[in-house]
KOLLUMTOR-623831 format. One record per residue: residue in one letter; x, y, z of N, C-alpha, C, CB in turn. Coordinates in steps of 0.02 Angstrom, whole numbers, plus 50000, padded with zeros to 5 digits. Glycine has a CB too. Example, Ala and Ser with C-alpha at 12.3 -4.5 7.8 and 13.67 -1.06 7.14 Angstrom:
2
a506604971650390506154977550390506604983550390505654977650452
s506424988850354506844994750357506455000250394507044997050286
This chain:
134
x546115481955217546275480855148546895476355146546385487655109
x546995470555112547595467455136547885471055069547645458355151
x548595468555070549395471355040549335472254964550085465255053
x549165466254939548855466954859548605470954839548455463754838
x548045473654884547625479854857547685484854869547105480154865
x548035484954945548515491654945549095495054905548785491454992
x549435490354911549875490654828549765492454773550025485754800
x549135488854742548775491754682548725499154683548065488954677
x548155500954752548095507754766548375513954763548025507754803
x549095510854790549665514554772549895515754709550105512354798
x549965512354668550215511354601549685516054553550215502554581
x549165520654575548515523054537548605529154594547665517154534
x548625535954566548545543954563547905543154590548605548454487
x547785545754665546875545854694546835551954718546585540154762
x546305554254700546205563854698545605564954765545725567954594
x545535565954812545015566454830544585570254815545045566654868
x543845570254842543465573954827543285579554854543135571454822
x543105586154834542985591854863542415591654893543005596654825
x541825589854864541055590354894540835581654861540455599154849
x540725578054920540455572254912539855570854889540485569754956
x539925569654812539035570654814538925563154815538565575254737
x538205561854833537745557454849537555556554761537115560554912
x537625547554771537255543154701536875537554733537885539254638
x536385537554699536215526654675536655523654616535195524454631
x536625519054680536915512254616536585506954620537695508954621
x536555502554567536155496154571536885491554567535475494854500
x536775485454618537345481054613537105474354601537775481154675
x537415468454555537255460354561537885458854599537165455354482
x537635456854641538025452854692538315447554669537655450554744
x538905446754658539335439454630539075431754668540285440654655
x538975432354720539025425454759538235422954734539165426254859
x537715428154722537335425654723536565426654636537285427654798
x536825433554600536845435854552536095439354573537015430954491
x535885441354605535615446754663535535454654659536055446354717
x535095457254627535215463454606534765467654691534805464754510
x535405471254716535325475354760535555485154746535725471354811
x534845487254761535085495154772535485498354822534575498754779
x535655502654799536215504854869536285515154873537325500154842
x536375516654933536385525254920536965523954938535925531654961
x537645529254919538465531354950538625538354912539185524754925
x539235538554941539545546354934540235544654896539705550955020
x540325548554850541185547854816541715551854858541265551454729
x542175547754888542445551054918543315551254894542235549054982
x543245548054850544035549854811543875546454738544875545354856
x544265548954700544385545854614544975545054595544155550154556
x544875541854557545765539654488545425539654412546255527854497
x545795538254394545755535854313545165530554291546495531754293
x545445524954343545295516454347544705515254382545865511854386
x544395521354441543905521854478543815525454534543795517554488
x543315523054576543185529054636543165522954691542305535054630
x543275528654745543185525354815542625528954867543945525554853
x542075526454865541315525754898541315525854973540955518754877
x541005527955011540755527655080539995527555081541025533455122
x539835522755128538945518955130539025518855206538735508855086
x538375518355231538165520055303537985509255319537215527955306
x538075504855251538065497855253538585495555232537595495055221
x538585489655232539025485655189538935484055159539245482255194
x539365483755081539225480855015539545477454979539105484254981
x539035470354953539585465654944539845465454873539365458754964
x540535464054850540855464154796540165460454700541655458354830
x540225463954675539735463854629539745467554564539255465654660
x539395467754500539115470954458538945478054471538645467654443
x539095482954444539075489654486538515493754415540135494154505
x537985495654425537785500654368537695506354405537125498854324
x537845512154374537825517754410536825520354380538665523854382
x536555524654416535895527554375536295532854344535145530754424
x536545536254368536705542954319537475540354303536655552254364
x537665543254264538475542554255538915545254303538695545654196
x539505542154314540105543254362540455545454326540425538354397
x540905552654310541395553854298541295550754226541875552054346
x540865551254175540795548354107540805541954117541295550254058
x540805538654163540875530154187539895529254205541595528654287
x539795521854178538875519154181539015512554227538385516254082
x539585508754224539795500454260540475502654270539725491854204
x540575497854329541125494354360540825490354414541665499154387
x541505486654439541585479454484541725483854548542315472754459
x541195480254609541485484754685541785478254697540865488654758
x542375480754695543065475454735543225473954792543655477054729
x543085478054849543205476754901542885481154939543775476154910
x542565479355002542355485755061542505483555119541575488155068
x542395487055168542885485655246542565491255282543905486855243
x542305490255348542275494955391542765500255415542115492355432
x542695504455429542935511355459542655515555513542945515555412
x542505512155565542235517355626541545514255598542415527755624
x541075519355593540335518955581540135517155518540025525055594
x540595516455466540495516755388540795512755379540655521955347
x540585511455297540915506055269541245510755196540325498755253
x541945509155208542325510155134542395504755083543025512055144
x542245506755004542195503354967542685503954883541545503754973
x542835499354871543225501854780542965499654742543925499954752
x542735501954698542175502554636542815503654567541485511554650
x543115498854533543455498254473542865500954403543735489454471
x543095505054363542765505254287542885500354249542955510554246
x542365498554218542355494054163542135496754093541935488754181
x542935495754049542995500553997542505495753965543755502653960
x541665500153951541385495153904541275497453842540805492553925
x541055493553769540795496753735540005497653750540975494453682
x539675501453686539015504953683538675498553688538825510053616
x538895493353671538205488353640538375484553724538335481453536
x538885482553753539105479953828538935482553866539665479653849
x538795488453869538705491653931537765493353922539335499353938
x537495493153870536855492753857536455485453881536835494053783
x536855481253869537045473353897536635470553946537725472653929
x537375477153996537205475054075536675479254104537865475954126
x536755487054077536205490254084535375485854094536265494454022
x535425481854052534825481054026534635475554069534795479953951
x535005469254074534785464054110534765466554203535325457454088
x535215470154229535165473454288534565478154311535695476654289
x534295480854263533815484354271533085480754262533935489554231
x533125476754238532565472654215532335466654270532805469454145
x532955467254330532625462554382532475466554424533005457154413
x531925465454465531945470754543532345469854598531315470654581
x532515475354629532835473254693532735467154722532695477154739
x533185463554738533185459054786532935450654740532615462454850
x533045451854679532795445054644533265444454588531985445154615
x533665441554586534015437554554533935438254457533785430754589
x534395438154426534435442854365534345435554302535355448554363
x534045437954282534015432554220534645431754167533365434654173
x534635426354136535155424754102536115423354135535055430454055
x535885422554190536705422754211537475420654174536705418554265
x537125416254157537795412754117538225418754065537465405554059
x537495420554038537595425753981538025429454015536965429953951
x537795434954068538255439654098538735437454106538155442154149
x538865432354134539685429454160540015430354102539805420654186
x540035426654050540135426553996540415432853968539635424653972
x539965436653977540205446653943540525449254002539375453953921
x540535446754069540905451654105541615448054116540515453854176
x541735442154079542345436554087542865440654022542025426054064
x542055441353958542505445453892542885452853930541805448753814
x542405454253981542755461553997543225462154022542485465354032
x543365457554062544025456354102544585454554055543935450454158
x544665450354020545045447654001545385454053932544715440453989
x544795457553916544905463053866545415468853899544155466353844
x545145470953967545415476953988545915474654046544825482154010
């Protein structure tokens, strides 16, 4: 993790977890707008988000959860890095509204694994409003 993000890390209250439970997530891959499934375990939380362990690597992206996280449906995975056999990952929340987060819901789910998501620009666009909002 370089210094920036360690720093950050620091600066944010992280609780670990008692019993790691197991989720899906669906991710669009930034570099390539790529909707990939993924299985991991929560292995710590904050406020701002959780920190994930996957038996792969996963690249920084669009994050929809299937079930809800901690009342959280999206966030951005920011960074992952190996650890021994695993890969650790940070998954940020994205404070959305009902009609935004229905948005991304919708266009993410509507491509299949491994094929590329329609409308891109659009998304950029709402996830540029999101950033810049929160």
């Amino acid at each position: 993790m370089n210094e920036k993000r360690h720093n950050q890390r620091k600066e944010v209250k992280w609780q670990p977890v008692a019993r790691e439970p197991d989720f899906f997530l669906d991710i669009t891959l930034f570099h390539n707008l790529v909707r990939t499934d993924h299985h991991a375990r929560i292995v710590d939380r904050s406020l701002t988000g959780i920190g994930i362990e996957s038996d792969h690597p996963i690249n920084p992206g669009i994050v929809c959860f299937r079930e809800s996280v901690y009342a959280q449906k999206c966030g951005v995975l920011m960074w992952c890095h190996q650890t021994g056999s695993r890969y650790l990952c940070g998954i940020k929340f994205l404070s959305l509204t009902l009609a935004e987060e229905e948005f991304f819901r919708y266009q993410i789910e509507r491509a299949n694994p491994g094929a590329q998501i329609q409308d891109p620009d659009r998304i950029i666009a709402q996830l540029n409003e999101c950033f810049l909002k929160g």
